[in-house]
C-alpha positions as semicolon CSV with decimal commas, in nm:
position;residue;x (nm);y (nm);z (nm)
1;X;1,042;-2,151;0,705
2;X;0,957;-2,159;0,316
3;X;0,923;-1,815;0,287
4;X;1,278;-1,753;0,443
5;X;1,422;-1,985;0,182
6;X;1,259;-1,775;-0,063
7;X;0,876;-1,922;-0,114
8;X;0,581;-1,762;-0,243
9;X;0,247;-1,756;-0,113
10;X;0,033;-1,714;-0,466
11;X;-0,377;-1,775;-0,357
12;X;-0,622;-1,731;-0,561
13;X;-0,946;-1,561;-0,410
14;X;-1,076;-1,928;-0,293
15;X;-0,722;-1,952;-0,071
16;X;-0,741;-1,591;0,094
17;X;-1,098;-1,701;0,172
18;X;-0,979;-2,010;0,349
19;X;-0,695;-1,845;0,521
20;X;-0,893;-1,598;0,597
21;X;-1,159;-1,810;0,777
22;X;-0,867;-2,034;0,964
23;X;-0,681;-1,673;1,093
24;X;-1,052;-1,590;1,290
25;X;-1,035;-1,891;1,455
26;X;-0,674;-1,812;1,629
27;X;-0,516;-1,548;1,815
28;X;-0,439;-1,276;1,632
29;X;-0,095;-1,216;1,669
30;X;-0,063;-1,519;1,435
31;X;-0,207;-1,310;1,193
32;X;0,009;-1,025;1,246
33;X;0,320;-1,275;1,238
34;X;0,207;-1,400;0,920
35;X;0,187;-1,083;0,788
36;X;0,551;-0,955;0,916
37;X;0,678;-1,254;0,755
38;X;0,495;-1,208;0,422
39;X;0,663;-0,852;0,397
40;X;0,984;-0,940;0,559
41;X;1,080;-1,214;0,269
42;X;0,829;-1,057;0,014
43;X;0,680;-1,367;-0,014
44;X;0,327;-1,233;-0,132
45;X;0,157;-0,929;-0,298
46;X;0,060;-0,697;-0,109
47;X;-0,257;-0,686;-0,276
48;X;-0,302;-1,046;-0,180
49;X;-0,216;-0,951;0,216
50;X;-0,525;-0,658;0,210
51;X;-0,727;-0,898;0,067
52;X;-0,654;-1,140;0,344
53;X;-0,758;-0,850;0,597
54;X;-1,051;-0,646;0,401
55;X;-1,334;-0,824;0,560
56;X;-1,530;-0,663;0,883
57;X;-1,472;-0,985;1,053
58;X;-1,104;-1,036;1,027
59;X;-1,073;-0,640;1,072
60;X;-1,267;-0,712;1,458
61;X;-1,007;-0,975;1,492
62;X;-0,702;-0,841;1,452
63;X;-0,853;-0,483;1,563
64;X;-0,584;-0,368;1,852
65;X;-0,292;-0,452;1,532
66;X;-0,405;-0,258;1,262
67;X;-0,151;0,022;1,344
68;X;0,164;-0,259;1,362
69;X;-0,005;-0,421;1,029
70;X;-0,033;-0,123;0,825
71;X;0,355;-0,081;0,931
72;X;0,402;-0,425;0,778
73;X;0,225;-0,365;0,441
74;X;0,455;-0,029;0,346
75;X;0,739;-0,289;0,389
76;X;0,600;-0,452;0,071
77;X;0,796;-0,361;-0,300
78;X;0,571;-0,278;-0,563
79;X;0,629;-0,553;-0,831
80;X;0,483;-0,518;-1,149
81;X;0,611;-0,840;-1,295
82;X;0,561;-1,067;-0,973
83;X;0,340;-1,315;-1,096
């Protein structure tokens, strides 16, 4: 997995939207996985993970997880300079 070997997801508001849109369309444990492995390998901003979830339509989706992802997103190291 990229972000194991230490990859970066960096969207801009046009790739949250996408990924976004393709994480309604599955189950949502693959959004909770995707999440888990964001935080696990800090391999986004945490910022850019809410954004990914803020929407009422995602938040319906992934509604039973919301407990396990806000777990996930304390995991995440404030980073000033991550860019």
């Amino acid at each position: 997995m990229l972000s194991e070997a230490g990859g970066k997801w960096r969207p801009d508001e046009s790739d949250i939207k996408s990924a976004r849109q393709s994480l309604t369309k599955m189950k949502p444990e693959y959004t909770v996985e995707f999440i888990s492995l964001m935080a696990r390998f800090q391999a986004a901003r945490r910022q850019d993970v809410e954004g990914l979830i803020r929407t009422p339509t995602i938040k319906k989706v992934i509604g039973k997880y919301c407990r396990r992802i806000d777990e996930q997103l304390e995991l995440f190291v404030v980073d000033d300079d991550w860019t």
